[in-house]
Backbone of each chain as ProteinMPNN parsed JSONL, in Angstrom:
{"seq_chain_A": "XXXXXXXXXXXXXXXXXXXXXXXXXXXXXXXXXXXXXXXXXXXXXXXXXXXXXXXXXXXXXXXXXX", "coords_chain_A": {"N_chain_A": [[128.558, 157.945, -89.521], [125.148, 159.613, -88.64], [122.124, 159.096, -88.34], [118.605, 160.402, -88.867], [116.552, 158.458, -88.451], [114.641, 157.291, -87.144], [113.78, 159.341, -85.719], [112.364, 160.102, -87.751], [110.92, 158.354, -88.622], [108.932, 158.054, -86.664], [107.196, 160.703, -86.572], [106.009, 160.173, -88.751], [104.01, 158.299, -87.74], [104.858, 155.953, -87.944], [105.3, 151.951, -87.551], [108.397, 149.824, -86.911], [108.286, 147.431, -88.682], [106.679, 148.626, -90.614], [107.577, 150.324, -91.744], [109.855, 148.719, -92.844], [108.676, 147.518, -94.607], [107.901, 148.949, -96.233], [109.762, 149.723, -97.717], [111.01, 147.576, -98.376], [112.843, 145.784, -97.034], [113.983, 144.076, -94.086], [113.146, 143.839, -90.764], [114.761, 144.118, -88.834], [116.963, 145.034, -90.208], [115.985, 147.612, -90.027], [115.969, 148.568, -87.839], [118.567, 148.429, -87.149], [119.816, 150.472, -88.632], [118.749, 152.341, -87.184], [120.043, 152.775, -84.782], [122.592, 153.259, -85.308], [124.507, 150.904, -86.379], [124.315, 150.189, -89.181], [124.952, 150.638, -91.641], [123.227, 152.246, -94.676], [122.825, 151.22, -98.04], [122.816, 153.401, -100.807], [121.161, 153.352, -102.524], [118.888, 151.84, -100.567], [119.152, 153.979, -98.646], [117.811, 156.437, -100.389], [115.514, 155.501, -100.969], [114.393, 155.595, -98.441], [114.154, 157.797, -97.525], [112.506, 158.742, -99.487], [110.251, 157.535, -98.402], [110.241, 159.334, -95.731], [109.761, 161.821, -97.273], [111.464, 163.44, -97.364], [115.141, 164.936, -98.274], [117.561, 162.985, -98.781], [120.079, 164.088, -97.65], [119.128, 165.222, -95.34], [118.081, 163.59, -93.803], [120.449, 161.348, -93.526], [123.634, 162.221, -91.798], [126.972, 162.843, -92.422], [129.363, 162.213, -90.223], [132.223, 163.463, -88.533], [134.544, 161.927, -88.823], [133.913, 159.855, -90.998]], "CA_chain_A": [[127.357, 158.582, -90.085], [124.15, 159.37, -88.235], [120.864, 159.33, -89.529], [117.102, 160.49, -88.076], [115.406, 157.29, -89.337], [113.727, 156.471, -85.7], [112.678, 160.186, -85.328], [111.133, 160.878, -88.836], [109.3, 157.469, -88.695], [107.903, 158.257, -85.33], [107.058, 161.194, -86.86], [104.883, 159.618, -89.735], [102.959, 157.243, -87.091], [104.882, 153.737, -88.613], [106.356, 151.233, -87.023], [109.798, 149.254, -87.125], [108.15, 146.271, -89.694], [105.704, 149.094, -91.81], [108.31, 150.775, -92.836], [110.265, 147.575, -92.997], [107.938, 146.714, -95.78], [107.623, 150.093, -97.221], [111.254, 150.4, -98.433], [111.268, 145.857, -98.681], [113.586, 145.621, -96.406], [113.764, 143.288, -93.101], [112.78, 145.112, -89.357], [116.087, 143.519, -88.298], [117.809, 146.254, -90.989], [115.541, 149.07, -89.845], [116.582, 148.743, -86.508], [120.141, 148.521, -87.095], [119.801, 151.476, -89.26], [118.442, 153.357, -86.028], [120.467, 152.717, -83.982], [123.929, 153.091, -86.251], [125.378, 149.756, -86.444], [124.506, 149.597, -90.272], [125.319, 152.047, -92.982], [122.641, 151.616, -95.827], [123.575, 151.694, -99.235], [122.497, 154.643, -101.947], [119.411, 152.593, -103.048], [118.027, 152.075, -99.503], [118.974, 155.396, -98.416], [116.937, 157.185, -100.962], [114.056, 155.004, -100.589], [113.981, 155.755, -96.584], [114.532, 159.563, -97.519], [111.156, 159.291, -100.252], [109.262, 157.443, -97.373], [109.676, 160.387, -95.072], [109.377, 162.586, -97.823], [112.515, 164.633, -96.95], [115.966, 164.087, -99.06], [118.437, 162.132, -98.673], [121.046, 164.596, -97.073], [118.449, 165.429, -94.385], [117.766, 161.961, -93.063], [121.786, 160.836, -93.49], [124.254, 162.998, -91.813], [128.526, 162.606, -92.117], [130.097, 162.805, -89.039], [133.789, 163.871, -88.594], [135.634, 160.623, -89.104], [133.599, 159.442, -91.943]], "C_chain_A": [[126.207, 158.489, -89.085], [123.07, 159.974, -88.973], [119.557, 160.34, -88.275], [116.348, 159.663, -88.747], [114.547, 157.185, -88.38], [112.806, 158.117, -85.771], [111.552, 160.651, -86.773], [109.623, 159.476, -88.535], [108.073, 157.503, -87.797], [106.98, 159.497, -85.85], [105.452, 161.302, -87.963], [103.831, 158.259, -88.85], [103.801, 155.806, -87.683], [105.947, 153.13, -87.74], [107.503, 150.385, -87.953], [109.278, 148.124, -88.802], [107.158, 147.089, -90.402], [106.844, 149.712, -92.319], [109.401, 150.37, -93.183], [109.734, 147.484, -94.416], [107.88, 148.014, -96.872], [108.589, 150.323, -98.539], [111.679, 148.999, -98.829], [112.812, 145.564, -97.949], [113.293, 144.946, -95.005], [113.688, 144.369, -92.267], [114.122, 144.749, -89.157], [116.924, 145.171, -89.223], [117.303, 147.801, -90.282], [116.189, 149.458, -88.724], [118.162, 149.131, -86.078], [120.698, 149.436, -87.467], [119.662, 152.637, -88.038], [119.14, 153.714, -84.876], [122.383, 152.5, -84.348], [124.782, 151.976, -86.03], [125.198, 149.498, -88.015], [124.181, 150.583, -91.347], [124.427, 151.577, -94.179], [123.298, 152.006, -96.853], [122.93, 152.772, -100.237], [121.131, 154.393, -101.926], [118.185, 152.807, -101.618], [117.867, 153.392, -98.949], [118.31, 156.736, -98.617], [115.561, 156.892, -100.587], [113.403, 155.192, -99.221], [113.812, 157.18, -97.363], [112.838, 160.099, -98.539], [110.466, 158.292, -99.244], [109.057, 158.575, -96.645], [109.533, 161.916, -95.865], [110.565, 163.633, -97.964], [114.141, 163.956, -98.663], [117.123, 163.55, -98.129], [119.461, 162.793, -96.947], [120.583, 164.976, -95.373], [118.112, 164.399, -93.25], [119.551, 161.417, -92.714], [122.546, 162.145, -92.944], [125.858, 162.614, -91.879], [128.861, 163.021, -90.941], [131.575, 163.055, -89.289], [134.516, 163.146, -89.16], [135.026, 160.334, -90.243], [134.762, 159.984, -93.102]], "O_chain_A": [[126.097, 157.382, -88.558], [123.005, 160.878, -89.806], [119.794, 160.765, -87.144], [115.528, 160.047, -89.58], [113.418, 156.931, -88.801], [111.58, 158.193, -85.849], [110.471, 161.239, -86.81], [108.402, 159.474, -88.375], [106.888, 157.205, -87.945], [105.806, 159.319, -85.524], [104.439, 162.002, -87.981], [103.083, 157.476, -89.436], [103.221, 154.725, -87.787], [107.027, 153.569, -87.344], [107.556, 150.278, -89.178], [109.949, 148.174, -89.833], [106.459, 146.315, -91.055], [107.039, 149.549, -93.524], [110.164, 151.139, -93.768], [110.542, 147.37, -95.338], [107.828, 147.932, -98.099], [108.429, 150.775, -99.672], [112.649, 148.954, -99.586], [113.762, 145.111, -98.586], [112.168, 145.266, -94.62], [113.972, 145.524, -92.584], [114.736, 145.706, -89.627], [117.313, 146.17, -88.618], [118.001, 148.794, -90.079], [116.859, 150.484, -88.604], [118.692, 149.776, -85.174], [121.84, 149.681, -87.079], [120.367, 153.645, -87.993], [118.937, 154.682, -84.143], [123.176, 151.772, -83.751], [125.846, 152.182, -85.445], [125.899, 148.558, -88.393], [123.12, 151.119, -91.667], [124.792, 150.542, -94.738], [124.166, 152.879, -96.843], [121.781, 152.41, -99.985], [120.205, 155.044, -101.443], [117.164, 153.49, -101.547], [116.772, 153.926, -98.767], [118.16, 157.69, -97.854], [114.708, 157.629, -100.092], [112.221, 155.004, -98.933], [112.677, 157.178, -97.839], [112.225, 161.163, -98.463], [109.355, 158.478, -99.74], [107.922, 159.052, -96.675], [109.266, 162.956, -95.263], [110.458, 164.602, -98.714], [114.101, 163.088, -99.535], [117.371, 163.789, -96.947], [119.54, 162.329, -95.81], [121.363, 165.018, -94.421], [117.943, 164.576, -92.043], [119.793, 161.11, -91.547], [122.224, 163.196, -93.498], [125.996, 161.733, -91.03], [128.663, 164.188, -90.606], [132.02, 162.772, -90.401], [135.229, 163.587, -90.062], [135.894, 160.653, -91.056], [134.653, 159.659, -94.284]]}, "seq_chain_B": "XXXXXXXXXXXXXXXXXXXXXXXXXXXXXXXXXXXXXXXXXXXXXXXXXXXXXXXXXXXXXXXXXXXXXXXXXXXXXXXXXXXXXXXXXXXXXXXXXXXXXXXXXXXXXXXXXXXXXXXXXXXXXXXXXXXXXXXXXXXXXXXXXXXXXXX", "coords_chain_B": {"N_chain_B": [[122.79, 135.218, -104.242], [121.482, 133.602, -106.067], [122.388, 130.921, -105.563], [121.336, 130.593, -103.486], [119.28, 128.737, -100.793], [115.52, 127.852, -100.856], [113.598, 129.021, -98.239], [112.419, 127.462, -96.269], [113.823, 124.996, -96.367], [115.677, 125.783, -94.494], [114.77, 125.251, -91.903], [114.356, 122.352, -92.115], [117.2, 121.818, -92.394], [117.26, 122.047, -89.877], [116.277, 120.224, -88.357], [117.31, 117.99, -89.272], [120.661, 118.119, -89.229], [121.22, 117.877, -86.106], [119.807, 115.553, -85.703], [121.372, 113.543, -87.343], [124.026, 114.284, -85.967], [124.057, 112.957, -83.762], [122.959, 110.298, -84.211], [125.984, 109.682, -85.157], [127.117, 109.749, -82.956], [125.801, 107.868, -81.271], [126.976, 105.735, -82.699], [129.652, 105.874, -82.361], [130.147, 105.708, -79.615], [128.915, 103.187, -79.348], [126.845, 102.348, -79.321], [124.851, 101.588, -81.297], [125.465, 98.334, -81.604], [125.137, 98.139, -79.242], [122.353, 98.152, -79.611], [121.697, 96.43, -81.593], [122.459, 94.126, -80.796], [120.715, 93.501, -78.814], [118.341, 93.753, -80.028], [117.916, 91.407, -81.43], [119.015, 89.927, -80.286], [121.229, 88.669, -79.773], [125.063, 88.032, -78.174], [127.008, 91.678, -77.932], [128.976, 91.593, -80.03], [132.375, 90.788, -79.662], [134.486, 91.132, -81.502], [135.451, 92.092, -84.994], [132.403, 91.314, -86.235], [130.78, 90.381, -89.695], [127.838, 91.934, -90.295], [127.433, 93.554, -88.286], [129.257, 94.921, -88.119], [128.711, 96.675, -90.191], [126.387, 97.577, -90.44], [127.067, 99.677, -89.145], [129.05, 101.006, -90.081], [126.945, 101.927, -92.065], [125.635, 103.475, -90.86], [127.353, 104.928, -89.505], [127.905, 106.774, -91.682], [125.255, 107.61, -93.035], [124.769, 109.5, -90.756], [127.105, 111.239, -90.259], [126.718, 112.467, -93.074], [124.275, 113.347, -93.124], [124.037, 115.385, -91.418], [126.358, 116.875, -92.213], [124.662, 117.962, -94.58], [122.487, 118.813, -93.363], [123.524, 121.095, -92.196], [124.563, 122.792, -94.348], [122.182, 123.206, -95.501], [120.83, 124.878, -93.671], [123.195, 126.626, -93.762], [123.091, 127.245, -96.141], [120.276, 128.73, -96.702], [117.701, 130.956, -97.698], [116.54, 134.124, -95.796], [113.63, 134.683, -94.237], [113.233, 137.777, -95.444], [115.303, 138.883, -97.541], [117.99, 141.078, -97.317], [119.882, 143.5, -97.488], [121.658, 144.023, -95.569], [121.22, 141.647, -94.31], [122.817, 140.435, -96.6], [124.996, 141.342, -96.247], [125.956, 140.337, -93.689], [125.565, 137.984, -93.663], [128.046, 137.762, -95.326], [130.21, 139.361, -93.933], [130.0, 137.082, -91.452], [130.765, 134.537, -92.885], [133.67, 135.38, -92.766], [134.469, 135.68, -90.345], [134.283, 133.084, -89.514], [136.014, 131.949, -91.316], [138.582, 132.891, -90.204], [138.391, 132.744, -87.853], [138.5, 129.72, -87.635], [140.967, 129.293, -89.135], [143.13, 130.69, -87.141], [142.165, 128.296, -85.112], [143.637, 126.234, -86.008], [146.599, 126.879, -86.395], [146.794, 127.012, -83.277], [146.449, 124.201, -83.4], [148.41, 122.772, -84.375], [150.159, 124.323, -83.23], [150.332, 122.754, -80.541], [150.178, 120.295, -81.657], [153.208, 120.278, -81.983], [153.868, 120.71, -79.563], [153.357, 118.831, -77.862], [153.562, 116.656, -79.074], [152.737, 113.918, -81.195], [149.555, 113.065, -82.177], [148.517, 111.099, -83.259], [147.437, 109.23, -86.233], [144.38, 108.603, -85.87], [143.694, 110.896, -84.303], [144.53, 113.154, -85.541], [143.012, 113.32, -87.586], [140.457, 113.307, -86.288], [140.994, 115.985, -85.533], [140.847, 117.397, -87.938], [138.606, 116.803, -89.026], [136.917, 118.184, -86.702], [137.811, 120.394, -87.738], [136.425, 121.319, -89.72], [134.181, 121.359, -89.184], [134.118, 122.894, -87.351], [133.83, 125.661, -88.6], [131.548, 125.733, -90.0], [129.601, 125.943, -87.949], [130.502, 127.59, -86.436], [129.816, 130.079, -88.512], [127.161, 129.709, -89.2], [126.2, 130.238, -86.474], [127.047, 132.981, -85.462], [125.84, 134.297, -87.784], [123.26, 133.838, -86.867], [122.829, 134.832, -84.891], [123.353, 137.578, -84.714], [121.417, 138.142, -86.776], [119.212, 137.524, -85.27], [119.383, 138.093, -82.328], [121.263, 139.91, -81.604], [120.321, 142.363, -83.086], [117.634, 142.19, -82.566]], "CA_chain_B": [[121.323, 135.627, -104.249], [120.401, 132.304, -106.886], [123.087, 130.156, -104.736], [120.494, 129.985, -101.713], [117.93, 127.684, -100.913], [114.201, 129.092, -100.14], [113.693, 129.466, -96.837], [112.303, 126.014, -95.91], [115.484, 124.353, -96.061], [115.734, 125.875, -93.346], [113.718, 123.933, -90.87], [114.364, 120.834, -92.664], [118.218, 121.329, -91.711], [117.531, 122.259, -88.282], [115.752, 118.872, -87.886], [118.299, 116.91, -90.244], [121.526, 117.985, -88.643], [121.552, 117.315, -84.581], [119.79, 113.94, -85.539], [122.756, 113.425, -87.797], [125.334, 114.265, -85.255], [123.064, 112.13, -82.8], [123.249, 109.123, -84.899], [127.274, 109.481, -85.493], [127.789, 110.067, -81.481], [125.578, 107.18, -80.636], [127.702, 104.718, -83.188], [130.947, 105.856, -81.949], [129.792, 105.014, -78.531], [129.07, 101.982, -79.275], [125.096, 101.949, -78.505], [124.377, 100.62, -82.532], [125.924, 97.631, -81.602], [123.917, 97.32, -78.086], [120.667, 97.971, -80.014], [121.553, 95.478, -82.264], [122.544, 92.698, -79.876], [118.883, 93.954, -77.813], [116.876, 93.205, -81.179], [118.715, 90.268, -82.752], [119.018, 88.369, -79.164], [122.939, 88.292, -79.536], [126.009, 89.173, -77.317], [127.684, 92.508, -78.749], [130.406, 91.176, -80.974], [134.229, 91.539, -79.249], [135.572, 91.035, -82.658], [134.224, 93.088, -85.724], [131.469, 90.667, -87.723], [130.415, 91.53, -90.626], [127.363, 92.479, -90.285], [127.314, 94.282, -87.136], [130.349, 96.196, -88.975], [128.583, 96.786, -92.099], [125.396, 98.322, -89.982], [127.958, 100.283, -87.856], [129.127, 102.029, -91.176], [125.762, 102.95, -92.79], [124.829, 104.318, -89.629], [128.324, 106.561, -89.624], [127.932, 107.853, -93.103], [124.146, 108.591, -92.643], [124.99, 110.378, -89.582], [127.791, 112.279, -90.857], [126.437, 113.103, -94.357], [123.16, 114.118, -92.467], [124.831, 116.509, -90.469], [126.687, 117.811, -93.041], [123.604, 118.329, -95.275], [121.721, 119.463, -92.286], [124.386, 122.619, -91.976], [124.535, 123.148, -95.463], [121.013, 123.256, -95.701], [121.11, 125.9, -92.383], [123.755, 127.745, -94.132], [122.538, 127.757, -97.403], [119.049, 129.029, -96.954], [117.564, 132.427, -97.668], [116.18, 134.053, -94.778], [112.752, 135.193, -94.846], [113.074, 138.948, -96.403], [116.603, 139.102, -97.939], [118.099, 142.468, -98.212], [121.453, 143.885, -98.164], [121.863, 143.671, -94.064], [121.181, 140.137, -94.26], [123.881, 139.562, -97.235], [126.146, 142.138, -95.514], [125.946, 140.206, -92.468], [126.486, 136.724, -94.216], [129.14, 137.596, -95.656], [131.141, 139.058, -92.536], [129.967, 135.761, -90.541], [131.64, 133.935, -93.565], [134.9, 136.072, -92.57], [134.442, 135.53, -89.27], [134.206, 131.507, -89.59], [137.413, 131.715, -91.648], [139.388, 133.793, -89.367], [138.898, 131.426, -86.335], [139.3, 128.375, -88.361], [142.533, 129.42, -89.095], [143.545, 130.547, -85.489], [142.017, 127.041, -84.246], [144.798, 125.388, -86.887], [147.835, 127.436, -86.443], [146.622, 125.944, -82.846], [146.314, 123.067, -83.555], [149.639, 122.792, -85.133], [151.185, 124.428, -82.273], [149.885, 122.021, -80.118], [151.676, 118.792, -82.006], [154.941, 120.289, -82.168], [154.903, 120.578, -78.529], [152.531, 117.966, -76.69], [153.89, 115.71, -79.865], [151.688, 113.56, -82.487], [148.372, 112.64, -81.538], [148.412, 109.619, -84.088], [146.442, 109.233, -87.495], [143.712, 108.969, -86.306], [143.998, 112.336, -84.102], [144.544, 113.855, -86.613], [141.8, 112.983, -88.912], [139.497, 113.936, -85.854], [141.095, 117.272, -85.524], [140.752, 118.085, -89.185], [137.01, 116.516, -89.252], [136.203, 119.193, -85.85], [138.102, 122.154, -88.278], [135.325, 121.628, -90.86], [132.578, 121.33, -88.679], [134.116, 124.168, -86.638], [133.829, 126.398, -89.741], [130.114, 125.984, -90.365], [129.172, 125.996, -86.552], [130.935, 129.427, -86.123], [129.461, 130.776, -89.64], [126.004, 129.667, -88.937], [126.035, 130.617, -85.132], [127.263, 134.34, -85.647], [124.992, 134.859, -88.756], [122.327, 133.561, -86.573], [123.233, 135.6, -83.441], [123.472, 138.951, -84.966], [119.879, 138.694, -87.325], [118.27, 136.758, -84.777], [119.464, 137.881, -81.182], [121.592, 141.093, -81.453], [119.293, 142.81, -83.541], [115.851, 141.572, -82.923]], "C_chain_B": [[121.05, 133.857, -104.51], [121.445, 131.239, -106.324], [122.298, 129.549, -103.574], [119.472, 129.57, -102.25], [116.673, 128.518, -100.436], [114.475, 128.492, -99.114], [113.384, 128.346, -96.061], [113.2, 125.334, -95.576], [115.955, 124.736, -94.826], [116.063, 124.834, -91.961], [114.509, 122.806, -91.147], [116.081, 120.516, -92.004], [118.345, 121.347, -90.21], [117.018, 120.309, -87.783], [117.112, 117.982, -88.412], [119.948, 117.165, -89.116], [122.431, 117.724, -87.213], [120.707, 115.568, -84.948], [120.801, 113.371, -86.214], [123.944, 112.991, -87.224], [124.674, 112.934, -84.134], [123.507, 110.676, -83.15], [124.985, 108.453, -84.641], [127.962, 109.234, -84.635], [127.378, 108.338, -81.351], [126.322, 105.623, -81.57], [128.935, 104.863, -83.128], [130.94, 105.531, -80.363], [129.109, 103.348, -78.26], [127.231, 101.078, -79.009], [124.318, 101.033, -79.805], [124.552, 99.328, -82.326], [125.005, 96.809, -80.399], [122.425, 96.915, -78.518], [120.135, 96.743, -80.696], [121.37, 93.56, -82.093], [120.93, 92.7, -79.427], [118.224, 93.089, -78.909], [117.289, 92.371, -81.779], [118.911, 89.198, -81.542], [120.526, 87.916, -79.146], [124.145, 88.72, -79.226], [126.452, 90.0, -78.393], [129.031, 91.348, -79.0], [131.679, 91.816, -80.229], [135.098, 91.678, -80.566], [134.724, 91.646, -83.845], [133.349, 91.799, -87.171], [130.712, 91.214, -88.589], [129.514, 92.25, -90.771], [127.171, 93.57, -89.571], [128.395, 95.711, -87.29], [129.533, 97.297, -89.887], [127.141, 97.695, -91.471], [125.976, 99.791, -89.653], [128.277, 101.814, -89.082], [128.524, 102.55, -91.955], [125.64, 104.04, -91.673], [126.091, 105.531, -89.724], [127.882, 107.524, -90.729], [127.12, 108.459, -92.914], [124.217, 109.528, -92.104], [125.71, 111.295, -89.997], [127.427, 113.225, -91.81], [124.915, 113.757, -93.718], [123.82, 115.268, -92.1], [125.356, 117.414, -91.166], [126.31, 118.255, -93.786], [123.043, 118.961, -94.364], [122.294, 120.798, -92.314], [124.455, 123.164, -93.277], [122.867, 123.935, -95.768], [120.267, 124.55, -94.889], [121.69, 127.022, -93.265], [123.045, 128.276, -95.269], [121.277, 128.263, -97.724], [118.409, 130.456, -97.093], [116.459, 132.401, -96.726], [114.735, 134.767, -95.415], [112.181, 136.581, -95.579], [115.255, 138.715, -96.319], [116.922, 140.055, -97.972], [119.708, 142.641, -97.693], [121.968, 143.766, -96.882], [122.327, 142.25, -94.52], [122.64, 139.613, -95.177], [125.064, 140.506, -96.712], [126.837, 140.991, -93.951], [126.432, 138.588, -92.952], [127.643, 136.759, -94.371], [130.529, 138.034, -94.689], [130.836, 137.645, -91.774], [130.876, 135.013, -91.291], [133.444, 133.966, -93.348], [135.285, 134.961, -91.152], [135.274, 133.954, -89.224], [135.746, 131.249, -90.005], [138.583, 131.917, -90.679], [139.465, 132.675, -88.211], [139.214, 130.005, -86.63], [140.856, 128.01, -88.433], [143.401, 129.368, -87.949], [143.359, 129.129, -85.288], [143.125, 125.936, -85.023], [145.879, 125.422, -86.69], [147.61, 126.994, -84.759], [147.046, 124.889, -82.046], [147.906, 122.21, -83.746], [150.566, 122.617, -83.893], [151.473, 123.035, -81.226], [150.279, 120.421, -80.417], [152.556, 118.929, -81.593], [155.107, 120.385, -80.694], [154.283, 119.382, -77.461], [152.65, 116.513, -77.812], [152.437, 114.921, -81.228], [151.014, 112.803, -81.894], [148.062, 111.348, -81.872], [147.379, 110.199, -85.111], [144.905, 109.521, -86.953], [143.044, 110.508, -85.04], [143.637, 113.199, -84.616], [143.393, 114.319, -87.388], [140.715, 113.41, -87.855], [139.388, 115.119, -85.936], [140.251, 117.996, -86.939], [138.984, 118.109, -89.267], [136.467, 118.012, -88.702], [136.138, 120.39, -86.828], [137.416, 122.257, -89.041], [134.412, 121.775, -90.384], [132.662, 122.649, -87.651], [133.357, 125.58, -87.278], [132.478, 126.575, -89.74], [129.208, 126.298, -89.145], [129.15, 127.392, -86.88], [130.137, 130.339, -87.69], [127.675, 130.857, -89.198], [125.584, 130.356, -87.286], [126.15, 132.487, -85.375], [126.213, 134.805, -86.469], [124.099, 134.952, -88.202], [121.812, 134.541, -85.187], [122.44, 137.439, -83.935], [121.879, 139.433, -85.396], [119.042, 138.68, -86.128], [118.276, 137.23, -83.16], [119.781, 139.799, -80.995], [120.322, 142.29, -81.764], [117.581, 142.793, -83.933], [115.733, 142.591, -82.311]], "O_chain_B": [[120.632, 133.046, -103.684], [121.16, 130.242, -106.987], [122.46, 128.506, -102.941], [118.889, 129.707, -103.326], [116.728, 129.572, -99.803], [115.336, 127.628, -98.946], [114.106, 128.185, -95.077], [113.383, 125.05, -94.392], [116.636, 123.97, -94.143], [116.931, 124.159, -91.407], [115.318, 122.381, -90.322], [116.374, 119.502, -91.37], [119.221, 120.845, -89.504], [117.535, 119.527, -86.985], [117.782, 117.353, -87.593], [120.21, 116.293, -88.287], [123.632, 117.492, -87.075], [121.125, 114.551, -84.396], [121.283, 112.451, -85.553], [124.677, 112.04, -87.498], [125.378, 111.929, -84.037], [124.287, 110.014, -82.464], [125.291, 107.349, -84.19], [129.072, 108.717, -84.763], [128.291, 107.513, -81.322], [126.156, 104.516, -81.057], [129.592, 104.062, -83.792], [131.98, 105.013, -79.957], [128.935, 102.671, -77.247], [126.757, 99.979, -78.722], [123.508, 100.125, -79.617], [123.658, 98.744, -82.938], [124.464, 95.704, -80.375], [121.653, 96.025, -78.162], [119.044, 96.174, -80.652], [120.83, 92.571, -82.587], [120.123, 91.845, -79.794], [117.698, 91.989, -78.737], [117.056, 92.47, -82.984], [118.961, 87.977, -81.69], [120.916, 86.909, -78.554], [124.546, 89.723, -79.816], [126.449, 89.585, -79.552], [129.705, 90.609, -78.283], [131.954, 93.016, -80.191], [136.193, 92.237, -80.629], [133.498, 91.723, -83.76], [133.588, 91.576, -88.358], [130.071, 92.256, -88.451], [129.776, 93.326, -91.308], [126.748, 94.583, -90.129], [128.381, 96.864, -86.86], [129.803, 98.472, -90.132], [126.844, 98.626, -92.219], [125.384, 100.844, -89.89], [127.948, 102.999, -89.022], [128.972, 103.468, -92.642], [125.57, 105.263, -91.795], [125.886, 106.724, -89.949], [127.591, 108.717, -90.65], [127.29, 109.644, -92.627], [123.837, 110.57, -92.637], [125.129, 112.361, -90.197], [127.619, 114.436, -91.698], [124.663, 114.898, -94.105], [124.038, 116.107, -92.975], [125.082, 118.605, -91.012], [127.025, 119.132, -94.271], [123.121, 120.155, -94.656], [121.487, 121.715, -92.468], [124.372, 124.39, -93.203], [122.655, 125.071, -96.192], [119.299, 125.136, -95.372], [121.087, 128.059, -93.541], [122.535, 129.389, -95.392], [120.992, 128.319, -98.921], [118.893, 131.19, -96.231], [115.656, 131.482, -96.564], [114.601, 135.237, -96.545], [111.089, 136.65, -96.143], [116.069, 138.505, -95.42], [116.238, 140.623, -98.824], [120.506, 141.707, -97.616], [123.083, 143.255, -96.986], [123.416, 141.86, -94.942], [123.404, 138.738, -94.769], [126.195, 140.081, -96.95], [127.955, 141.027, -93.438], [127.515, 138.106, -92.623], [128.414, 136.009, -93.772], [131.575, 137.387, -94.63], [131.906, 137.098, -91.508], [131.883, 134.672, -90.67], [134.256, 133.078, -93.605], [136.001, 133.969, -91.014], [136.462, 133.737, -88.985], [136.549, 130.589, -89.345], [139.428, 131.044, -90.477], [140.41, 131.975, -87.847], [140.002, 129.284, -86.018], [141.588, 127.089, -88.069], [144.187, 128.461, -87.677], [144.43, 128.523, -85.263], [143.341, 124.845, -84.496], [146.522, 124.372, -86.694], [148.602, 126.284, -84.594], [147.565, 124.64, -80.958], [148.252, 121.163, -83.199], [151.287, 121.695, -83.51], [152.544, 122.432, -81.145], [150.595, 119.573, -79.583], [153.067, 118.097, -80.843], [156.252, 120.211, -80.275], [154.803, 119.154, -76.368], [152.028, 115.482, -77.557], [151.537, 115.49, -81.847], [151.458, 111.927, -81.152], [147.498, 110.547, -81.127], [146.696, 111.216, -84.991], [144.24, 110.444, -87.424], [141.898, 110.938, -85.176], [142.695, 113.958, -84.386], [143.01, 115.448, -87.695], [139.806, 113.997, -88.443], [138.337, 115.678, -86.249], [139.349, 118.834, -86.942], [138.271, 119.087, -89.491], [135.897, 118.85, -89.402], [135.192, 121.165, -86.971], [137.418, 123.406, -89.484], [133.535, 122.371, -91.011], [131.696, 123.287, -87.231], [132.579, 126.331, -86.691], [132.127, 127.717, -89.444], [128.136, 126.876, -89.327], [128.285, 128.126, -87.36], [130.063, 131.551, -87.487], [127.085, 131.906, -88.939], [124.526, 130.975, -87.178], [125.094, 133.117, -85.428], [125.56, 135.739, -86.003], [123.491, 135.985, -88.481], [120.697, 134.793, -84.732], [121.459, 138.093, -83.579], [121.218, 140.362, -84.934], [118.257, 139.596, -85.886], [117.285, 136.854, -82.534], [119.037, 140.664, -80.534], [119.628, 142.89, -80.942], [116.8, 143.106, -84.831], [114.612, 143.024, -82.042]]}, "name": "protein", "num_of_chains": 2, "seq": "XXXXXXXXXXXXXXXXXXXXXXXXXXXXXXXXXXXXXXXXXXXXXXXXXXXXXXXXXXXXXXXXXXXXXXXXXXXXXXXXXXXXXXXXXXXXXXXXXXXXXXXXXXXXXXXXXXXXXXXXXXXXXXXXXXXXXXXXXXXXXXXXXXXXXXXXXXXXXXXXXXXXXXXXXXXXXXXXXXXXXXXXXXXXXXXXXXXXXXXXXXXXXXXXXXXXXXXXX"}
């Protein structure tokens, strides 16, 4: 799966630990999220997707193998 | 989640468990015994008297049971934002820990049957290391990944 978590947030001006806090989640997760080593689950996924305002499907994409 | 300690515990084991092991090293080396002669004014004992025994074995237990509270206290602590990474990531390290435990047994094992029997109390060290291996490798990885990989 790849996401655009790094480019929407850049996007909205916030950094790694604001929108850490936005969604209550550690920077350690955000990061890992950005850089695909860590698949969020439904819950977080949405909550990133109503931070940048966009949905879900837009922010998360399936790749081939998934 | 209500299994972990707040986050304090922390600390408290980081301090608690190398003075622990500290303690347990320096009374299997034999230094409790020098300290004791030093501050008491009398040769180390060649033969085991009782008291000098009876010190010898608070000082192990302390040491040990420190140590092993100390890691407990390490493992068991919630980190300062909890979220689903963090217990994702516990719980593979937990894997992890198992997984080489095992390997370091099967081993271990091998390792009798062909370099023969180490003796009792061998043994009883090996087994001691494979518990303390376990929490090393659990705590080290968990600690690696939040703390190093992903900072």
């Amino acid at each position: 799966m790849t996401n655009t978590v790094k480019e929407e947030r850049l996007k909205k001006g916030l950094t790694q630990v604001q929108l850490a806090e936005l969604v209550g989640v550690s920077r350690q997760t955000i990061f890992s999220i950005e850089i695909n080593k860590y698949v969020p689950s439904v819950v977080l996924s949405i909550k990133l997707a109503k931070a940048f305002g966009k949905k879900v499907e837009d922010v998360f994409k399936l790749e081939a193998n998934d | 989640m209500k299994l972990l300690l707040p986050h304090r515990f922390k600390r408290l084991g980081a301090a608690m468990a190398p003075l622990g092991f500290l303690l347990w090293l320096l009374m299997q080396k034999g230094y409790i015994n020098k300290l004791l002669a030093y501050c008491f004014g009398q040769p180390v004992p060649g033969d085991d008297r009782t008291w000098f025994q009876l010190v010898n074995i608070v000082a192990a237990i302390l040491g040990f049971f420190a140590l092993l509270t100390g890691l407990y206290f390490i493992a068991f602590s919630k980190e300062k934002v909890e979220d689903e990474m963090v217990q994702s990531t516990r719980l593979q390290s937990f894997q992890f820990a198992a997984f080489l435990q095992i390997i370091v047994m099967i081993a271990g094992f091998l390792f009798v049957l062909l370099a023969g029997d180490p003796g009792e109390g061998g043994i009883m060290l090996f087994f001691v290391a494979l518990v303390l291996l376990f929490w090393v490798a659990f705590i080290g990885r968990f600690n690696y990944i939040l703390h190093f990989k992903y900072r």
